[in-house]
Every structure is written in C-alpha cells, then in structure tokens.
Backbone as ProteinMPNN parsed JSONL, in Angstrom:
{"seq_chain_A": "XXXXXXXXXXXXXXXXXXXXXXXXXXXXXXXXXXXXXXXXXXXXXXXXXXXXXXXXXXXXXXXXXXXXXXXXXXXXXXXXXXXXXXXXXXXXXXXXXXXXXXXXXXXXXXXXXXXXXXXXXXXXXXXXXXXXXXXXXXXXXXXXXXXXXXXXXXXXXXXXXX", "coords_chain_A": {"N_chain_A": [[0.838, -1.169, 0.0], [0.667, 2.456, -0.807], [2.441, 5.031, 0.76], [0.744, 7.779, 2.385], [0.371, 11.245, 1.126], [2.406, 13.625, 2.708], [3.685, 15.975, 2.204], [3.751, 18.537, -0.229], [5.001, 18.93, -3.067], [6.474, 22.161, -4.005], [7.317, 23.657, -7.426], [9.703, 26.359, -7.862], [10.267, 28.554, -10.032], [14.103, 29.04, -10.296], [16.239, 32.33, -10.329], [17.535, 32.853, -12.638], [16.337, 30.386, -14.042], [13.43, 32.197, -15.026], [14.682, 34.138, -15.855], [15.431, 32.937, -18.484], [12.931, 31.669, -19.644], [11.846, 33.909, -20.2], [13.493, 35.003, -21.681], [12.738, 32.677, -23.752], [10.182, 33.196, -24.441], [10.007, 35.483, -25.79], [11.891, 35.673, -27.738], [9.91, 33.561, -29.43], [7.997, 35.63, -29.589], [9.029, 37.295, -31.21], [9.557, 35.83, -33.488], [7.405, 34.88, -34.947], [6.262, 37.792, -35.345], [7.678, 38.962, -37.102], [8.154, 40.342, -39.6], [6.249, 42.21, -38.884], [7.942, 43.409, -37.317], [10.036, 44.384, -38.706], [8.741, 46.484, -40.461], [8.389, 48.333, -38.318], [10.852, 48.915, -37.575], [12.065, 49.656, -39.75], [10.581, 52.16, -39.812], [11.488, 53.866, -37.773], [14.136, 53.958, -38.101], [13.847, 55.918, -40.271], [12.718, 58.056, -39.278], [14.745, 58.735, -37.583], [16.935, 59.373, -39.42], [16.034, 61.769, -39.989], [15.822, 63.038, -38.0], [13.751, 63.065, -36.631], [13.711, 61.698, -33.755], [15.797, 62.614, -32.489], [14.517, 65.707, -31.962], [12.256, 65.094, -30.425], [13.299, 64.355, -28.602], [14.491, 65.803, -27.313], [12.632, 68.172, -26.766], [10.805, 66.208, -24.741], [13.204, 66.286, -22.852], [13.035, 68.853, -22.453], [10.549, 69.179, -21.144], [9.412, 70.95, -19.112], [10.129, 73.813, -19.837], [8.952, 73.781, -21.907], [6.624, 73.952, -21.191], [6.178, 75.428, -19.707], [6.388, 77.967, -21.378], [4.1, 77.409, -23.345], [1.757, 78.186, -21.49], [2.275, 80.229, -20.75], [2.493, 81.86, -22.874], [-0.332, 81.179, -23.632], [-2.017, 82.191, -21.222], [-1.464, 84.926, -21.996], [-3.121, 88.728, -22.536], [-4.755, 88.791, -24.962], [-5.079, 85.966, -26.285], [-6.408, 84.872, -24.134], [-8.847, 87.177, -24.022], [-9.846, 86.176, -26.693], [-10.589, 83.727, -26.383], [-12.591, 84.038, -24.365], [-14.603, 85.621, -25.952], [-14.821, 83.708, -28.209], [-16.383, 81.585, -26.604], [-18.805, 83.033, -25.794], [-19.943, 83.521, -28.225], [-20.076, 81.448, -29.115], [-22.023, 80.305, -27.031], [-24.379, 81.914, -27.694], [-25.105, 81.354, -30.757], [-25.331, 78.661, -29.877], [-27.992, 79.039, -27.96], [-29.505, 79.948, -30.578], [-31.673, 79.523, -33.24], [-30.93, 76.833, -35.388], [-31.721, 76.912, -38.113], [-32.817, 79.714, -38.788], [-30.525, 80.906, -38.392], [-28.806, 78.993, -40.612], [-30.336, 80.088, -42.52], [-29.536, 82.771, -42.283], [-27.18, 83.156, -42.791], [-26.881, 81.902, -45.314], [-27.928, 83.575, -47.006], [-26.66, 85.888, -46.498], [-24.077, 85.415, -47.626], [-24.749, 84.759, -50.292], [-25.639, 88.042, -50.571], [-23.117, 88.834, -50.466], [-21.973, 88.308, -52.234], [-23.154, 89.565, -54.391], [-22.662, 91.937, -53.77], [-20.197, 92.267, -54.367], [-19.893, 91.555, -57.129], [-21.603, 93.918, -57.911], [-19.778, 96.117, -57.443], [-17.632, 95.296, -59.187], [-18.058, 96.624, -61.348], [-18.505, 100.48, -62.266], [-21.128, 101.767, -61.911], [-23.166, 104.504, -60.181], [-25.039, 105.044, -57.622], [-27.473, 106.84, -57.311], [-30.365, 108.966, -55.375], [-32.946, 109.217, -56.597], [-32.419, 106.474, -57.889], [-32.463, 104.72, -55.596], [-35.335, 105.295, -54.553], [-36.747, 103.962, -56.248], [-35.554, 101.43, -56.333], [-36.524, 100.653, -53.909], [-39.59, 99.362, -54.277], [-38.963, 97.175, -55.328], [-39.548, 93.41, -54.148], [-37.257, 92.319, -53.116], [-34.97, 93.54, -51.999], [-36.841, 95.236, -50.15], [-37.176, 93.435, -48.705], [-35.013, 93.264, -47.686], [-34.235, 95.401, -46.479], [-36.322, 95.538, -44.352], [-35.805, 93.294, -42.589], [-33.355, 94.199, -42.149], [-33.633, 97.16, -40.662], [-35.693, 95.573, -38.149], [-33.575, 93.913, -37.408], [-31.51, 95.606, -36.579], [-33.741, 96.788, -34.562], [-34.385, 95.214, -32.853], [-31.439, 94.345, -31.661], [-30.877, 96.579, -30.795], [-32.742, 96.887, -28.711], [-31.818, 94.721, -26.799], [-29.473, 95.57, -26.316], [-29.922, 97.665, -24.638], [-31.192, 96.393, -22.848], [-28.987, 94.871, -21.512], [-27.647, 96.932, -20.35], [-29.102, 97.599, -18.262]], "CA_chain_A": [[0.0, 0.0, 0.0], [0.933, 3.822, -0.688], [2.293, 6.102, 1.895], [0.16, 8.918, 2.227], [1.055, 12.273, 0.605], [2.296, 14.707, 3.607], [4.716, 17.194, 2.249], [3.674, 18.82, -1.574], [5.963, 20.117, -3.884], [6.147, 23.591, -5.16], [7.664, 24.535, -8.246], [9.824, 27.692, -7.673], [11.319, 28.311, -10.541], [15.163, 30.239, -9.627], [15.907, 33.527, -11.179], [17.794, 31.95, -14.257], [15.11, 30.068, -15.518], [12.868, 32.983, -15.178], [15.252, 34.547, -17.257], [15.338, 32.054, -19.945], [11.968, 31.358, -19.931], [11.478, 35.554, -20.846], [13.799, 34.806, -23.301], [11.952, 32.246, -24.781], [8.854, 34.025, -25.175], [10.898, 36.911, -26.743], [12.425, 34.743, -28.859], [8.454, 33.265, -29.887], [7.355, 36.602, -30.347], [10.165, 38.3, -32.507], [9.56, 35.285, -34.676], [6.066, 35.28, -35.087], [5.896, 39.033, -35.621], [9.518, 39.235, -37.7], [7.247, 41.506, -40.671], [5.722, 43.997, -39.076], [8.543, 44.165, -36.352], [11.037, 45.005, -40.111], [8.55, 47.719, -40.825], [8.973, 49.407, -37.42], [12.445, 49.204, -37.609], [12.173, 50.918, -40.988], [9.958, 53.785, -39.814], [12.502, 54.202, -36.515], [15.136, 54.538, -38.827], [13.717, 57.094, -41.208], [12.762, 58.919, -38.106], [15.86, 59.335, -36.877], [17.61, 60.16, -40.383], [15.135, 63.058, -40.334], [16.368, 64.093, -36.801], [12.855, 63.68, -35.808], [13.784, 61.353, -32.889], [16.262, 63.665, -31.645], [14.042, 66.973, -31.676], [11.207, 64.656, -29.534], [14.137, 63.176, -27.112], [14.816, 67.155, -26.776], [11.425, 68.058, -26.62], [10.996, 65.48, -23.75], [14.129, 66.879, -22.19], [13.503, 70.054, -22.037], [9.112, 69.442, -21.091], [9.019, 71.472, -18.206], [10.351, 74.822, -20.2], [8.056, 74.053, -23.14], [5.259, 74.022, -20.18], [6.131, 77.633, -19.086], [6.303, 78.884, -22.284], [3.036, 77.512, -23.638], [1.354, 78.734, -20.725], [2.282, 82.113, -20.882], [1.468, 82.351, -24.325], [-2.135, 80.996, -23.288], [-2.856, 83.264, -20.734], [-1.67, 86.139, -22.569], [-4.85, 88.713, -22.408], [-5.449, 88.71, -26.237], [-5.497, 85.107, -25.89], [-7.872, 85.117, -23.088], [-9.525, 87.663, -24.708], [-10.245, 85.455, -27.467], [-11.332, 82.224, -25.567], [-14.097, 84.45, -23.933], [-15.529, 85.878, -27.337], [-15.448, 82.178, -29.016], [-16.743, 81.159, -25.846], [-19.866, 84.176, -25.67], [-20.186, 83.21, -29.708], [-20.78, 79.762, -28.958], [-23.331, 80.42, -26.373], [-25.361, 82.593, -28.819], [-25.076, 80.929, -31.585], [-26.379, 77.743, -29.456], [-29.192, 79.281, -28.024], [-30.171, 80.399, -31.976], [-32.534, 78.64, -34.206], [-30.384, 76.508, -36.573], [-32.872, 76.562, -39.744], [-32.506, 80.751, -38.857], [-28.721, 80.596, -38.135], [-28.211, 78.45, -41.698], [-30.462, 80.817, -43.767], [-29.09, 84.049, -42.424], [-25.544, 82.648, -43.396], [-26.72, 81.61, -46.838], [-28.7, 85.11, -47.486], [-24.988, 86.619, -46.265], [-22.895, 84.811, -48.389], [-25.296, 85.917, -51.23], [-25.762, 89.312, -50.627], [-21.87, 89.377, -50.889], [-21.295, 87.91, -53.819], [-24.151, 90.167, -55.512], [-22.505, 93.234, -53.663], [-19.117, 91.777, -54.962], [-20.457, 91.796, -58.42], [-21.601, 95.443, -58.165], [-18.077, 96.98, -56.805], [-16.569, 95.186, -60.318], [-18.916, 97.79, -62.439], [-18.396, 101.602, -62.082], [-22.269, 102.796, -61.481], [-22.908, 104.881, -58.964], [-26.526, 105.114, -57.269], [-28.794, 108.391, -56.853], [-31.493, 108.969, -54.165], [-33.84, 108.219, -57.508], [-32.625, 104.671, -57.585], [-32.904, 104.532, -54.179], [-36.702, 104.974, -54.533], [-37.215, 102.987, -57.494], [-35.624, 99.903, -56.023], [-37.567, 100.268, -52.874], [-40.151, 98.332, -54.685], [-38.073, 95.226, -55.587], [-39.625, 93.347, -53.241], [-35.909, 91.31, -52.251], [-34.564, 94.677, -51.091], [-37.376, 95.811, -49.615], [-37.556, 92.303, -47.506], [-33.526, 93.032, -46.871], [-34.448, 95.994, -45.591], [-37.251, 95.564, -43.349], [-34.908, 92.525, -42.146], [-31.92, 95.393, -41.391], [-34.52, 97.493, -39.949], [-35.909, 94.856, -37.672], [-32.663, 93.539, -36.41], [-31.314, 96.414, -35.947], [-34.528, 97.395, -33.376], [-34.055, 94.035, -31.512], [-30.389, 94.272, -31.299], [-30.743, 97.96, -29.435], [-33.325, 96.469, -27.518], [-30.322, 93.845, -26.301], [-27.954, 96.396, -25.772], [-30.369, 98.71, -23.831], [-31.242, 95.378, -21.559], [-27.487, 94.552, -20.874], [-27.332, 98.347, -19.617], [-29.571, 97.683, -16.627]], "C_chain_A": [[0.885, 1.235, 0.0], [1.409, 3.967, 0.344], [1.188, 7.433, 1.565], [0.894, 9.977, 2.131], [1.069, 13.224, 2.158], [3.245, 16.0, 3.435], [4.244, 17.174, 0.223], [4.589, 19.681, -2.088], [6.395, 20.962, -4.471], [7.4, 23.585, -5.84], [7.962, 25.327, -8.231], [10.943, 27.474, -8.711], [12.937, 29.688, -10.309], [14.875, 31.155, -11.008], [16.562, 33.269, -12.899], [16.849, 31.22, -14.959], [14.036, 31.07, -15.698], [13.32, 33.649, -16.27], [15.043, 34.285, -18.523], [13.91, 32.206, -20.052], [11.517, 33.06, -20.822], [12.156, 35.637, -21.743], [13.414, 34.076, -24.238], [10.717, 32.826, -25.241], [8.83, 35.315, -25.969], [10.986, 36.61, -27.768], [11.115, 34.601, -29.674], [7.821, 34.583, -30.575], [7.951, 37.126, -31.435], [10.067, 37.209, -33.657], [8.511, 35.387, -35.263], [5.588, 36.79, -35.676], [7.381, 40.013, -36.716], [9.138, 40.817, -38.88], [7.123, 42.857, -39.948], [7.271, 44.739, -38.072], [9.931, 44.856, -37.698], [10.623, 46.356, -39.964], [8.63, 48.723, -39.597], [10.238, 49.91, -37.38], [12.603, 50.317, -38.441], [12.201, 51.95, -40.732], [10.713, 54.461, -38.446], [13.285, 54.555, -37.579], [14.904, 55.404, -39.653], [13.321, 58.077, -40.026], [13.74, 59.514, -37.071], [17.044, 59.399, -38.064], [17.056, 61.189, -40.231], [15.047, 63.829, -39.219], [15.159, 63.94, -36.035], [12.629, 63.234, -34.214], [14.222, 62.057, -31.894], [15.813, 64.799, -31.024], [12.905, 66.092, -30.718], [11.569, 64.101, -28.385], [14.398, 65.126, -26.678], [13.525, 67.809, -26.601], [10.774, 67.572, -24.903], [12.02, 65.897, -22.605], [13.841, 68.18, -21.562], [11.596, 70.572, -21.555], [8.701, 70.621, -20.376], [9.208, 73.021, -18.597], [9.33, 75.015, -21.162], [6.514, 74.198, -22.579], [4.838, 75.417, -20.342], [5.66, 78.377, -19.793], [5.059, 78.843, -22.816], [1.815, 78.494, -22.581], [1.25, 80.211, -20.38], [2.463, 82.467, -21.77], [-0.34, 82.232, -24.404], [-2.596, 81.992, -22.603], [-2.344, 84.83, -20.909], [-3.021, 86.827, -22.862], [-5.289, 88.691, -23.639], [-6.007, 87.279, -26.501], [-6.721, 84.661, -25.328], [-9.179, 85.437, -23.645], [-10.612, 86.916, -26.061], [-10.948, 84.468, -27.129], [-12.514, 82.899, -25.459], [-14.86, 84.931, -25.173], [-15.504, 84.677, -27.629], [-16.361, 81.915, -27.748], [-18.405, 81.822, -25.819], [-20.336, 84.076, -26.946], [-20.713, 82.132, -29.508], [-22.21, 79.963, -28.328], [-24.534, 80.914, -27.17], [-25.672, 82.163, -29.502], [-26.199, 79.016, -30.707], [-27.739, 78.138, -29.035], [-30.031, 80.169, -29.494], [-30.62, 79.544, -32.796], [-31.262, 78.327, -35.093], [-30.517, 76.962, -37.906], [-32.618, 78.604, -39.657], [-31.319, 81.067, -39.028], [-28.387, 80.728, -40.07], [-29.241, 79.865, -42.774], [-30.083, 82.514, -43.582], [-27.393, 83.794, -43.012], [-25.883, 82.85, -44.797], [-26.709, 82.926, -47.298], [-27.559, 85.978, -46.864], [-24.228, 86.506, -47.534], [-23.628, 85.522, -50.112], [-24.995, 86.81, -51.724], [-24.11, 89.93, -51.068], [-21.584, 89.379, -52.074], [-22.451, 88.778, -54.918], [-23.509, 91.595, -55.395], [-20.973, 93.33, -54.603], [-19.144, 92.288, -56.586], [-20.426, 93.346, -58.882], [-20.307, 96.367, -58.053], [-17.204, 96.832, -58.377], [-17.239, 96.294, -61.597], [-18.704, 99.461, -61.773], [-19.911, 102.816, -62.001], [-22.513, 103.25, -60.258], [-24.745, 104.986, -59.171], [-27.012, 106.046, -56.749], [-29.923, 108.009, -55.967], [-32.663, 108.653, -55.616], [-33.878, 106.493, -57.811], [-32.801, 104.278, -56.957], [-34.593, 104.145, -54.294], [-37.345, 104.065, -55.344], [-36.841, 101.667, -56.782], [-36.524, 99.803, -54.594], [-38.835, 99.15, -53.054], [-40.154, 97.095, -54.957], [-38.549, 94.906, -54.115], [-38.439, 92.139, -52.477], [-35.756, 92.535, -51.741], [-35.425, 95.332, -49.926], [-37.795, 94.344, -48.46], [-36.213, 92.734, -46.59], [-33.492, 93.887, -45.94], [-35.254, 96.062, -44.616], [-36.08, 94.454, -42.21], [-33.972, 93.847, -40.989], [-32.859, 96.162, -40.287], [-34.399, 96.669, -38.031], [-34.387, 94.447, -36.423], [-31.565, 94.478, -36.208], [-32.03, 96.877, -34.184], [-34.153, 96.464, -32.428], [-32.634, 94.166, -30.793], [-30.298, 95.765, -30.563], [-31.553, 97.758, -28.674], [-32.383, 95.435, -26.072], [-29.924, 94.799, -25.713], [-28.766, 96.866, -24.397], [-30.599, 97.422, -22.56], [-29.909, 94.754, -21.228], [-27.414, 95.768, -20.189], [-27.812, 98.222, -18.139], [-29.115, 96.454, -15.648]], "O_chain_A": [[1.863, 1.19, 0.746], [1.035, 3.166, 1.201], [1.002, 7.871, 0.43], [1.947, 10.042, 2.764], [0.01, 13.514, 2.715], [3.492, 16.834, 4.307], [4.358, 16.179, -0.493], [4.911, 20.813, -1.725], [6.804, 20.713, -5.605], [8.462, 23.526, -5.219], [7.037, 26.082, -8.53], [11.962, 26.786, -8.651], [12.789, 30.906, -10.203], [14.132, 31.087, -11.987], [16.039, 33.505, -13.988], [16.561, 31.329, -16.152], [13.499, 30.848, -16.783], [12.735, 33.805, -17.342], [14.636, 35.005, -19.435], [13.661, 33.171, -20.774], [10.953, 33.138, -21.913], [11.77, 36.247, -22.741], [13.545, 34.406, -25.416], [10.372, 32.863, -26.422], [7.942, 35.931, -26.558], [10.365, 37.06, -28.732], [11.007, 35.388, -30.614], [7.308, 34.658, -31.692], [7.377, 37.37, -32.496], [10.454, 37.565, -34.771], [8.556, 36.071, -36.286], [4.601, 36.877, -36.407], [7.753, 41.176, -36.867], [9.691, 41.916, -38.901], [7.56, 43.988, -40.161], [7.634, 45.914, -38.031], [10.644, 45.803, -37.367], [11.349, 47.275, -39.585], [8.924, 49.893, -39.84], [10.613, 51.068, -37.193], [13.03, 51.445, -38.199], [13.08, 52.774, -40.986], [10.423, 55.623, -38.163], [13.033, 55.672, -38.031], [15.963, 55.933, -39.992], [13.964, 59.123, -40.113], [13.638, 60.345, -36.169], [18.185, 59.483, -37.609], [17.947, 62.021, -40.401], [14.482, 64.921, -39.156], [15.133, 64.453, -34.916], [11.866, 63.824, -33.449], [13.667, 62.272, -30.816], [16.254, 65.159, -29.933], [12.601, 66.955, -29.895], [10.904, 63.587, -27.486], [14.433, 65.419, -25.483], [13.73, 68.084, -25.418], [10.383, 68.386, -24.067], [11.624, 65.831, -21.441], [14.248, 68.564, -20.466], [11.22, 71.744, -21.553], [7.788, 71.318, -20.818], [8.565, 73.767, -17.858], [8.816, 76.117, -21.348], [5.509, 74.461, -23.239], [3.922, 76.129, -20.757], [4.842, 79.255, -19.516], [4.533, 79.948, -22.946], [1.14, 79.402, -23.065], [0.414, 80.985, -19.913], [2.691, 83.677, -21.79], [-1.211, 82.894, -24.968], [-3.463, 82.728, -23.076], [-2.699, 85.756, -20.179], [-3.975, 86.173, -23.283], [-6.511, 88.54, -23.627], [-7.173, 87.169, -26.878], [-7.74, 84.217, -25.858], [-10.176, 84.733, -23.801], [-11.809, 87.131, -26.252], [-12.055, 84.343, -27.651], [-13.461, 82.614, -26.191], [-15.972, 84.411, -25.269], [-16.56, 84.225, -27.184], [-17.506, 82.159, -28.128], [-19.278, 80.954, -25.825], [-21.43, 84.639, -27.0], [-21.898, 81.919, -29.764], [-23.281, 79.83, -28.922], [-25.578, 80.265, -27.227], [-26.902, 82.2, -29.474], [-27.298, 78.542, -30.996], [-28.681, 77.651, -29.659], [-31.013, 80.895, -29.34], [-29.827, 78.665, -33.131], [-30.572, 79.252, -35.523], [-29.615, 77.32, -38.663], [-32.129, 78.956, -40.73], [-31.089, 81.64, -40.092], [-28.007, 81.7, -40.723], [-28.66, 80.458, -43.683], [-30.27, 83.354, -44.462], [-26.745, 84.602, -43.677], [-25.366, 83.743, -45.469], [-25.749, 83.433, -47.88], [-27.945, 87.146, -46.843], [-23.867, 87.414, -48.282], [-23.168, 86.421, -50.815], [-24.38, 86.942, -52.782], [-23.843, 90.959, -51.689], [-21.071, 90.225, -52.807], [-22.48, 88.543, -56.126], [-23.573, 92.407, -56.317], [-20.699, 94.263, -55.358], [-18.51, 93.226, -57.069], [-19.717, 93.904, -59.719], [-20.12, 97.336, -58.789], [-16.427, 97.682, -58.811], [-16.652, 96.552, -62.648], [-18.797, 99.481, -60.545], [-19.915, 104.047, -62.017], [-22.181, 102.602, -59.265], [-25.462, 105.003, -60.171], [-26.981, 106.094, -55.519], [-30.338, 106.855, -55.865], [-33.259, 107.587, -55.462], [-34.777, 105.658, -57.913], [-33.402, 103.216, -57.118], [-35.046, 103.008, -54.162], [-38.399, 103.489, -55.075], [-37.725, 100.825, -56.624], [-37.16, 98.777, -54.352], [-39.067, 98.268, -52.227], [-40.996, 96.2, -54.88], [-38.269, 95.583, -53.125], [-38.697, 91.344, -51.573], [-36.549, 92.732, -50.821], [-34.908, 95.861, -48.942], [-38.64, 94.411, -47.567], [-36.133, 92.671, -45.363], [-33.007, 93.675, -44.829], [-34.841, 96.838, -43.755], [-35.645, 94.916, -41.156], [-33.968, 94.173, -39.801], [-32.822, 95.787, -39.115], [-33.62, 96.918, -37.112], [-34.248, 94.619, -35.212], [-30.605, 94.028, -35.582], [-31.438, 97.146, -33.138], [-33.669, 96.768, -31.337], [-32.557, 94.117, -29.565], [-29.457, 95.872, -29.671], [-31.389, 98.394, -27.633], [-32.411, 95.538, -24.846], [-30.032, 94.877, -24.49], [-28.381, 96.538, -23.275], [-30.152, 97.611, -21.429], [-30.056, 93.875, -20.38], [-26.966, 95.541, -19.065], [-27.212, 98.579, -17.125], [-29.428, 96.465, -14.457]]}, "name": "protein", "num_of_chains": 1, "seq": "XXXXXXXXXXXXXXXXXXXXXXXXXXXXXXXXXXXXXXXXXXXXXXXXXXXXXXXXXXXXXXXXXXXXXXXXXXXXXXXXXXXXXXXXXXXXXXXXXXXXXXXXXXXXXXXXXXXXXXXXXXXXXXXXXXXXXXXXXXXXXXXXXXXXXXXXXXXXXXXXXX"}
C-alpha cells in the first residue's frame, strides 16, 4: 500500500530560468511578428535620419520649459480675450434657431457675392434709384430685415445696460 502524501511540492522556478523562460517568449514573439517588427524598424530609422527622434528626445528633455512657455502664451490677455468671445459666440449661436442661423448665413454669403459683383462695375446710385428699387420686393424684404434687427439688437444692448 501507498504512503500517504504529507509534504507537496512547489515549483519555484530560480531567477535563471525565469530569465530564460522571458527569453523564450521573446524569442516566440520576434519570430512570429519578424514583418511587421522590419517595418517598425524601418519607420525608426527614417525617423531618426530626419532628426525627428532627436528633436522629440529634446522636446521630452527640455518638457518642463516648453510648459512655461506655452502657458504664458495661453494666458496672454489677447489670448484670453479670445477664448471668452469664441466662448460668448458659442453660447449665442447655441441658443439660436439653426434653420434661422443656416439661412441668415446663406442670405450673407449671397448678398456678398451680388454686392461683390456690383463693386466690379463703375455705377454709382442716386437717391432716384434709391426709390425705385424700394419696390423690388428682395430689397425691400432686406431691408425691413436690417430694420428689424437692428430694433431688436438695441433692444439687447439697452437690456445689458440695466
């Protein structure tokens, strides 16, 4: 009959076969992956003909200056300045009807390219043409328009005042 099991045996493997063993699976991989690990090589080596390794190991080197400097180019006040208008643009522009938004853009872009047009011709316009086109009824929409958002937009202003 058996003895009974009273002492089990662990497996420790020492630090040498640990070793090896990380070299075999090195080994496994670098073979297995021999292709693409070529084309890295490649694109390492054209990356550091082209210096660009060096300027990103200096780069890296030197992070904590390229911190400073960004930084106090950011909060320069024109900078600043800027953030808060995009920022006060955005807001507006979000609380504004899209479908209004997109056709005051279009009816912009338009109006340029019609005013565009006129600037390449040498007529000049009298208080008689004035009245005569009043009737066209596009101008006379553009203007009620101008009009219009004109009144609202000094209504704005005058309610930011208080």
């Amino acid at each position: 009959m058996a003895e009974p099991i009273s002492f089990i045996r662990k497996n420790i493997p020492t630090e040498e076969e640990i070793h090896q063993q990380k070299l075999d699976e090195l080994k496994t991989l670098l073979t297995d992956n021999e292709d693409s690990l070529n084309k890295i090589m490649g694109i390492v080596g054209e990356l550091n003909s082209m210096g660009v390794l060096e300027a990103a190991e200096k780069m890296i080197l030197a992070k904590e200056e390229i911190t400073k400097i960004a930084l106090g180019q950011v909060t320069r006040e024109p900078v600043t300045n800027l953030m808060n208008t995009v920022m006060g643009a955005t807001g507006a522009l979000m609380a504004a009807d899209p479908e209004k938004t997109t056709t005051l853009v279009k009816s912009t872009v338009a109006g340029i390219e019609s005013g565009s047009d006129f600037l390449k011709t040498d007529k000049q316009i009298r208080i008689r043409d004035l009245m005569k086109v009043m009737k066209d009824p596009d101008i006379n929409r553009s203007l009620g328009f101008g009009i219009h958002f004109l009144k609202g937009m000094g209504q704005e202003l005058k309610n930011q005042d208080k």
